[in-house]
C-alpha positions as CSV (number, residue, x, y, z in Angstrom):
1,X,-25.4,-9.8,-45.7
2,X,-24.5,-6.4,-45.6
3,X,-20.9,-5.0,-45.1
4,X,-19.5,-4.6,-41.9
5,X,-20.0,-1.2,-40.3
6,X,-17.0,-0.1,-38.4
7,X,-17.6,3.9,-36.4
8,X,-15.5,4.9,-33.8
9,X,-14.7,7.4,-32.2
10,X,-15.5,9.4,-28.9
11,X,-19.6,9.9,-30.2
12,X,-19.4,6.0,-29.9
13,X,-22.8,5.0,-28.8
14,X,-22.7,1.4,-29.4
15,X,-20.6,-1.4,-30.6
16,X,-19.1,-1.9,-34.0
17,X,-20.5,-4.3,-36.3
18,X,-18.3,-7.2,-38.2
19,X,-19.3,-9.4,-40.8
20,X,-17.1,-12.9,-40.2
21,X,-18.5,-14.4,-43.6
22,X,-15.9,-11.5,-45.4
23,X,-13.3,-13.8,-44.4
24,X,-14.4,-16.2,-47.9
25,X,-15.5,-13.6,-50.3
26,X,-12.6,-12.4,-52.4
27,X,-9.3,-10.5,-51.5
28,X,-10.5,-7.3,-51.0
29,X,-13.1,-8.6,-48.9
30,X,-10.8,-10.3,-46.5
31,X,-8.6,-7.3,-46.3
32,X,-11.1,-5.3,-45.4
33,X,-12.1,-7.4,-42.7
34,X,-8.6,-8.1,-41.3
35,X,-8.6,-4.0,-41.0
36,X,-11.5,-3.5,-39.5
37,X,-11.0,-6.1,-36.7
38,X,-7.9,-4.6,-36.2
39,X,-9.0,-1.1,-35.5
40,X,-11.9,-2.3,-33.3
41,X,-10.1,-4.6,-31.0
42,X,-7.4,-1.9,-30.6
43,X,-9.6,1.1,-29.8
44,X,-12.3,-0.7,-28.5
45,X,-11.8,-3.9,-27.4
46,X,-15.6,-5.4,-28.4
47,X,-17.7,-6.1,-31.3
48,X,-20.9,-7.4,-32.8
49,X,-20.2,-10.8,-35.2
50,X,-22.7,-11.4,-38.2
51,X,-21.9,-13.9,-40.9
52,X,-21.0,-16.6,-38.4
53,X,-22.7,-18.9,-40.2
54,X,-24.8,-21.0,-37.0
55,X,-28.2,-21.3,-38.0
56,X,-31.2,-19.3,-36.5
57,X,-32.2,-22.8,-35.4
58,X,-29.4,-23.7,-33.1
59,X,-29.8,-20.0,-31.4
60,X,-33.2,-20.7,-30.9
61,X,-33.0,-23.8,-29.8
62,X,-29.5,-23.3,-26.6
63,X,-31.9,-20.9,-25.6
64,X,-35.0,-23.1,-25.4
65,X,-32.5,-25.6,-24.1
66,X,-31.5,-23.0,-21.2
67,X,-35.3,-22.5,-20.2
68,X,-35.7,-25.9,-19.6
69,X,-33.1,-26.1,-17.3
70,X,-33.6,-23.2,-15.3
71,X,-37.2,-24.1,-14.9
72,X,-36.5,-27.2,-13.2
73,X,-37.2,-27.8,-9.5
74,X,-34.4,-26.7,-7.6
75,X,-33.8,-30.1,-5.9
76,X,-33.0,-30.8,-9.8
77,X,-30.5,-28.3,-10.7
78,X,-28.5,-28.5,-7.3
79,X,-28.0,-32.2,-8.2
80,X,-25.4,-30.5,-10.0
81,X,-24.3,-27.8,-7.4
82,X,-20.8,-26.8,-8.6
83,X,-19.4,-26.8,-5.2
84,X,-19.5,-30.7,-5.5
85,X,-16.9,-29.7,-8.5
86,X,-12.9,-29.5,-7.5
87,X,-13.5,-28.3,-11.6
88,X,-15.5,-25.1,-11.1
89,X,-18.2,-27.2,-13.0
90,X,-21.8,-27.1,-12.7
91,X,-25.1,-25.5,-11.5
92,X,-24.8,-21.8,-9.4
93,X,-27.7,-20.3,-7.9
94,X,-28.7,-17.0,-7.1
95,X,-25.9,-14.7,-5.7
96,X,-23.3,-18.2,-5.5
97,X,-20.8,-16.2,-7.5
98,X,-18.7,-13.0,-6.7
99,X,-17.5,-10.4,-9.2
100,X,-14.8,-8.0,-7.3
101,X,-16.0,-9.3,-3.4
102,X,-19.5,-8.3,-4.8
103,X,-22.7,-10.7,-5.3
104,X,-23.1,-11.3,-8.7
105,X,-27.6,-11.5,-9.3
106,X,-27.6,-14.6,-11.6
107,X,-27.9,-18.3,-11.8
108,X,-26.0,-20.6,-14.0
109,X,-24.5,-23.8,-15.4
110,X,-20.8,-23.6,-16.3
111,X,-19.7,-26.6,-18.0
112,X,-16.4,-26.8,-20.5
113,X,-14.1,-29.6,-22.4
114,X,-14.3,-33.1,-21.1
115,X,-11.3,-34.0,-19.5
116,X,-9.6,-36.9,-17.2
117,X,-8.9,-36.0,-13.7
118,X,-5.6,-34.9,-14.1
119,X,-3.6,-37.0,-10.9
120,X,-0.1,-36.5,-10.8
121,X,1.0,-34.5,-7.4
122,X,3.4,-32.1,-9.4
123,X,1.3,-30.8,-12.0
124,X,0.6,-27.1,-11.7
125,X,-2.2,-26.5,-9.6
126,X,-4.0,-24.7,-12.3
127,X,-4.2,-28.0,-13.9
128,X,-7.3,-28.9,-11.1
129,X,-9.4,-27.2,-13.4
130,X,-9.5,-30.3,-15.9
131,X,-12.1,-32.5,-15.3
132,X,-15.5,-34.1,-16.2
133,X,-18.5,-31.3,-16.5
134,X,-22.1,-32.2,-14.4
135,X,-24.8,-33.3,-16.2
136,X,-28.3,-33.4,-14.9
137,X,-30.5,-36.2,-14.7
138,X,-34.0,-34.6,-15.1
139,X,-32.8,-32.9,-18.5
140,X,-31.0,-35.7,-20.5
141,X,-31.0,-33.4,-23.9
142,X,-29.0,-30.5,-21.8
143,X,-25.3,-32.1,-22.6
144,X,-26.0,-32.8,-26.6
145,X,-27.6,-29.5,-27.2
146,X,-24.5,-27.7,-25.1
147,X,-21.8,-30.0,-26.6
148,X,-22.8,-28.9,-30.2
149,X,-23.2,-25.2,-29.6
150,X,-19.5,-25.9,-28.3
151,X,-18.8,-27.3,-31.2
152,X,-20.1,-24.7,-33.7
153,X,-18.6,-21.9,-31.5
154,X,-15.0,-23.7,-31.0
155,X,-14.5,-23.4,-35.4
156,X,-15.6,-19.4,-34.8
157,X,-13.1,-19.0,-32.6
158,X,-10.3,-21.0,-34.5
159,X,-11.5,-18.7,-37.4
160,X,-11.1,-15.5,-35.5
161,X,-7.7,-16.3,-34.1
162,X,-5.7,-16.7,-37.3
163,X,-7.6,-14.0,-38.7
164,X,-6.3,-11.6,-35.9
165,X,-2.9,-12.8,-36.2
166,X,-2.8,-12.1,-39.9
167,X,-4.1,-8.7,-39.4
168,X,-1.2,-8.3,-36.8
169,X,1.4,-8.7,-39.1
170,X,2.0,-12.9,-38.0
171,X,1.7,-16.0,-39.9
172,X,-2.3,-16.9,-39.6
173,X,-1.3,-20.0,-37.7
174,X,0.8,-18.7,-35.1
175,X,-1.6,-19.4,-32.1
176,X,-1.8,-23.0,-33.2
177,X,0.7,-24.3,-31.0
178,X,-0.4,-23.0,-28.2
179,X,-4.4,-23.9,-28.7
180,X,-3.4,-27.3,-30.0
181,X,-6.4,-30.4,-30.1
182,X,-6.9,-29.3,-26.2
183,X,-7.9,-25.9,-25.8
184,X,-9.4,-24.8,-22.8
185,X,-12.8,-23.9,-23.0
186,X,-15.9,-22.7,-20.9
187,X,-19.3,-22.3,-21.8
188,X,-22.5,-20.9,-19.4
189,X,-26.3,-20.8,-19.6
190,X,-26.7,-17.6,-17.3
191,X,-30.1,-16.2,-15.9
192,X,-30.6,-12.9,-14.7
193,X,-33.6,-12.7,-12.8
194,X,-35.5,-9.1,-12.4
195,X,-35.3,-7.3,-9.1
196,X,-36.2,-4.0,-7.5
197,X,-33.4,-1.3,-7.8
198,X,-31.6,-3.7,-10.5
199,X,-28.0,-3.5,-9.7
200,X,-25.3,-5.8,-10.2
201,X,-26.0,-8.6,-12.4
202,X,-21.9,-9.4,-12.9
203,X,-19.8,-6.7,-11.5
204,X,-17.4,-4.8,-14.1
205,X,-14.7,-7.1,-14.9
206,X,-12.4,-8.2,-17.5
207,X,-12.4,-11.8,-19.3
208,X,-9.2,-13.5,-18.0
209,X,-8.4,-15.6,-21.2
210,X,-8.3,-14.7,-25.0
211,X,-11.5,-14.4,-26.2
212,X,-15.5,-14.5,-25.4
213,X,-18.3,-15.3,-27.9
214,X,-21.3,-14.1,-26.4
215,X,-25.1,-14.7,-27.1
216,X,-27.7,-12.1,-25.4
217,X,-31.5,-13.2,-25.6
218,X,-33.0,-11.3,-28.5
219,X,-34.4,-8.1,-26.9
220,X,-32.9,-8.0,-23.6
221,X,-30.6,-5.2,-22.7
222,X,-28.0,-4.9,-19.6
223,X,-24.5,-5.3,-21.1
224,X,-22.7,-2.2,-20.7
225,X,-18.9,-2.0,-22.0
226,X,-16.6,0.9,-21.1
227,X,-15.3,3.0,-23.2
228,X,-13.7,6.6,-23.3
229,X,-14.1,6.8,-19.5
230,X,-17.7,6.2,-19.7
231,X,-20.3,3.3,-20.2
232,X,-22.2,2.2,-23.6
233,X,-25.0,0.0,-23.8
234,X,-24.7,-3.0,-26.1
235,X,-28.1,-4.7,-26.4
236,X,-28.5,-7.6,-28.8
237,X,-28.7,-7.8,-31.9
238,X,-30.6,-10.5,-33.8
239,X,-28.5,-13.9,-34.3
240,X,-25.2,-11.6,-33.9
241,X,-22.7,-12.4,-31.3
242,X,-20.9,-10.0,-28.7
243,X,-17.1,-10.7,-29.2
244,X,-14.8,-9.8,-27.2
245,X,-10.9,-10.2,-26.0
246,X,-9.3,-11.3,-23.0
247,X,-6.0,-10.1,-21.1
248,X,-4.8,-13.1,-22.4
249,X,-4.5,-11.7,-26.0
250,X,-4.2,-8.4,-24.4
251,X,-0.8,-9.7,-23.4
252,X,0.3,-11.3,-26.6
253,X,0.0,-8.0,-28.3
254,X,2.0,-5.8,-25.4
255,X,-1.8,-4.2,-24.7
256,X,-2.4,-3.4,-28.8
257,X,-5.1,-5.3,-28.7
258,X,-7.7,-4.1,-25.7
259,X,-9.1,-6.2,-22.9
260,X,-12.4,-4.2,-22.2
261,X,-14.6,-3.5,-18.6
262,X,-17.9,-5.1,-19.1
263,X,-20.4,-5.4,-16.6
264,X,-24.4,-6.7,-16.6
265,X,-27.2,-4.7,-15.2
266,X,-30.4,-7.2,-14.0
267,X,-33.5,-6.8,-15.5
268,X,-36.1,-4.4,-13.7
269,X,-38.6,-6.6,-11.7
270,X,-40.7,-9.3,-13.2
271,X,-38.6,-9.8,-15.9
272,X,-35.3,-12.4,-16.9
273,X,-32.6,-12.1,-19.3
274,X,-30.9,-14.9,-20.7
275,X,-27.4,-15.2,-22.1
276,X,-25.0,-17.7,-23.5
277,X,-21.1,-17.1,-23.0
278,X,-18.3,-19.1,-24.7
279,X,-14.9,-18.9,-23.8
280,X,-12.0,-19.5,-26.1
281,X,-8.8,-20.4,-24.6
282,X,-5.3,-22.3,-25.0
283,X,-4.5,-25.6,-23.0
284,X,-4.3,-24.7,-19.7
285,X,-0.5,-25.0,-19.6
286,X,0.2,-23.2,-22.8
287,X,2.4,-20.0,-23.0
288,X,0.8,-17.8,-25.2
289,X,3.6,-16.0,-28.4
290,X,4.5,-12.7,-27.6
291,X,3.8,-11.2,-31.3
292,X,6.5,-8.8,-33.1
293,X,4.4,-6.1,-34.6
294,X,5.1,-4.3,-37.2
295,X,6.6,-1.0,-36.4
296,X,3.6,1.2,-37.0
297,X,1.6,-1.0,-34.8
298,X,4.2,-1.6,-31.9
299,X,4.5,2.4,-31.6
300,X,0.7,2.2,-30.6
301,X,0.9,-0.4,-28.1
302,X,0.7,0.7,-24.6
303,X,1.7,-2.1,-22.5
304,X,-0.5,-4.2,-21.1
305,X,-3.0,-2.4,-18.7
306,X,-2.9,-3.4,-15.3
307,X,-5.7,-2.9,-12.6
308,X,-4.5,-2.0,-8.9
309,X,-5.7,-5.5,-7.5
310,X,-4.7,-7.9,-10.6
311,X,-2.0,-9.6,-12.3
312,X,-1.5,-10.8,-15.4
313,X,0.5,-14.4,-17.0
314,X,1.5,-15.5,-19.5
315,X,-0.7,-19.0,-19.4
316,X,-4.0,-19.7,-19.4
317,X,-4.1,-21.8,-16.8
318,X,-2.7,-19.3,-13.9
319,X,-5.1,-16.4,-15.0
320,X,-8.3,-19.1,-15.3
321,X,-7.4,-20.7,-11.8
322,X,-7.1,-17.1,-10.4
323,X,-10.6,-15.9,-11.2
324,X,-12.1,-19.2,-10.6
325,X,-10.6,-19.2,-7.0
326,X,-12.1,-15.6,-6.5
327,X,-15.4,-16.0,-8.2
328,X,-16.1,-19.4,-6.0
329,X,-15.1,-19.0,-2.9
330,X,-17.1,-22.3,-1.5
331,X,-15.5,-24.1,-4.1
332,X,-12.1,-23.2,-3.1
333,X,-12.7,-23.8,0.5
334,X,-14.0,-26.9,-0.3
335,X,-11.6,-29.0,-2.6
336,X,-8.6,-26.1,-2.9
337,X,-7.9,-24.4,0.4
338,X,-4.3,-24.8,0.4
339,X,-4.4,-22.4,-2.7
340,X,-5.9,-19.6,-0.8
């Protein structure tokens, strides 16, 4: 594999290109890595990931996986209806999900870590969001094919973290704590079904938690990511992930490190776009370190940006529960209407 290639600056036309698999080749390697996700995530705030190590195989085959499933009778996949969920888990059809009060044009499965019902009347409400994922009947293979692709993308992410603390100036395990054995984590098939005039496939947004591995069906464009005021296109490339922070880690590193827009145009009519997004997170009631930067890097950290009609904490559990509440309103009128 080829060395990372790392250009920004205001010409930026697309996003910068990491190679993960630097991490194990020698010193300088490493280093070199370590510097470039540095600048990226700081000036940019996304990135392509090569050198991740998941077979061609496996890509090929959550994507066949997601097919399947969306080309089930509809009876099949509302088995699953995530409004049967107090867990904001399972099937969404067309236009079920909002991004900014606005339709979102996709259908989905969410599903995340397997967890007990958590009971006790004085846990934080954001603790709701623990719970069993749906499963459904006419596709048997969906939860082993989704539970390893969890799997393979949970050690990427463990990976990543301790590298970005270490190019922060921190001890490599310094998010440990706070990601533990239980770490929070969310995983969608997605569907983007062609229409006429296109249009808002998910509104522009920014991923609430710490970080997002993204996989974008090989030659199918409509990620857009802001940057200097203006949007870039970020089509796929082959086997690579889109990578991306959250305001989680936004927060950590007093806005250093850049939570990024992003929004999805839909396919022009006729056609469908598939995608596969992993979210990495702490346990839901996990306070995330503030990290001391070193001085040359604390001098270039903003604060953490806030927009007019958001908020930001300190756990992953309050900023999941918010967007889940405002992405799902049927859910939340359904099993949490005493939270809004």
């Amino acid at each position: 594999m080829a060395s990372a290639r790392v250009e920004v600056g205001q010409d930026l036309e697309t996003l910068p290109i990491l190679d993960l698999s630097q991490l194990d080749q020698g010193e300088e390697a490493r280093a070199a890595f370590l510097a470039q996700l540095r600048q990226v995530t700081h000036e940019v705030g996304f990135f392509y990931l090569v050198g991740h190590g998941i077979p061609q195989a496996v890509i090929d085959g959550i994507f066949e996986e997601a097919r399947r499933f969306f080309a089930l009778p509809l009876p099949d996949k509302m088995q699953i209806e995530m409004v049967n969920s107090p867990h904001f888990r399972g099937y969404t059809r067309i236009g079920g999900e909002y991004t900014r009060g606005e339709i979102d044009w996709r259908e989905q499965i969410d599903f995340g870590a397997e967890r007990e019902v958590v009971t006790d009347p004085d846990a934080p409400a954001y603790m709701r969001l623990d719970g069993p994922n749906q499963w459904p009947d006419a596709l048997p293979s969906l939860r082993e094919v989704c539970t390893a692709w969890d799997g393979y993308c949970m050690a990427i992410a463990r990976k990543l973290m301790r590298a970005w603390a270490e190019s922060l100036g921190s001890p490599a395990d310094i998010f440990d704590a706070a990601i533990g054995d239980r770490p929070s984590t969310l995983t969608k098939l997605v569907r983007y079904p062609g229409r006429d005039g296109r249009g808002q496939g998910v509104g522009a947004h920014k991923d609430p938690g710490m970080l997002t591995l993204l996989m974008i069906e090989e030659g199918k464009g409509g990620l857009q990511v802001e940057y200097e005021d203006r949007w870039i296109d970020a089509p796929p490339v082959p086997g690579a992930f889109v990578v991306n922070i959250g305001e989680l880690l936004e927060h950590a590193t007093d806005g250093f490190l850049k939570a990024t827009l992003h929004r999805v145009v839909t396919p022009e009519q006729a056609q469908e776009r598939l995608s596969v997004p992993f979210f990495f997170n702490p346990a839901l009631d996990a306070h995330i370190p503030k990290l001391q930067l070193p001085p040359d890097l604390a001098e270039r950290a903003p604060g953490v940006r806030q927009d007019p009609d958001d908020w930001n904490h300190g756990t992953m559990g309050e900023n999941m529960l918010k967007a889940r509440l405002r992405a799902h309103p049927d859910v939340a009128q359904r099993h949490h209407a005493d939270l809004i």
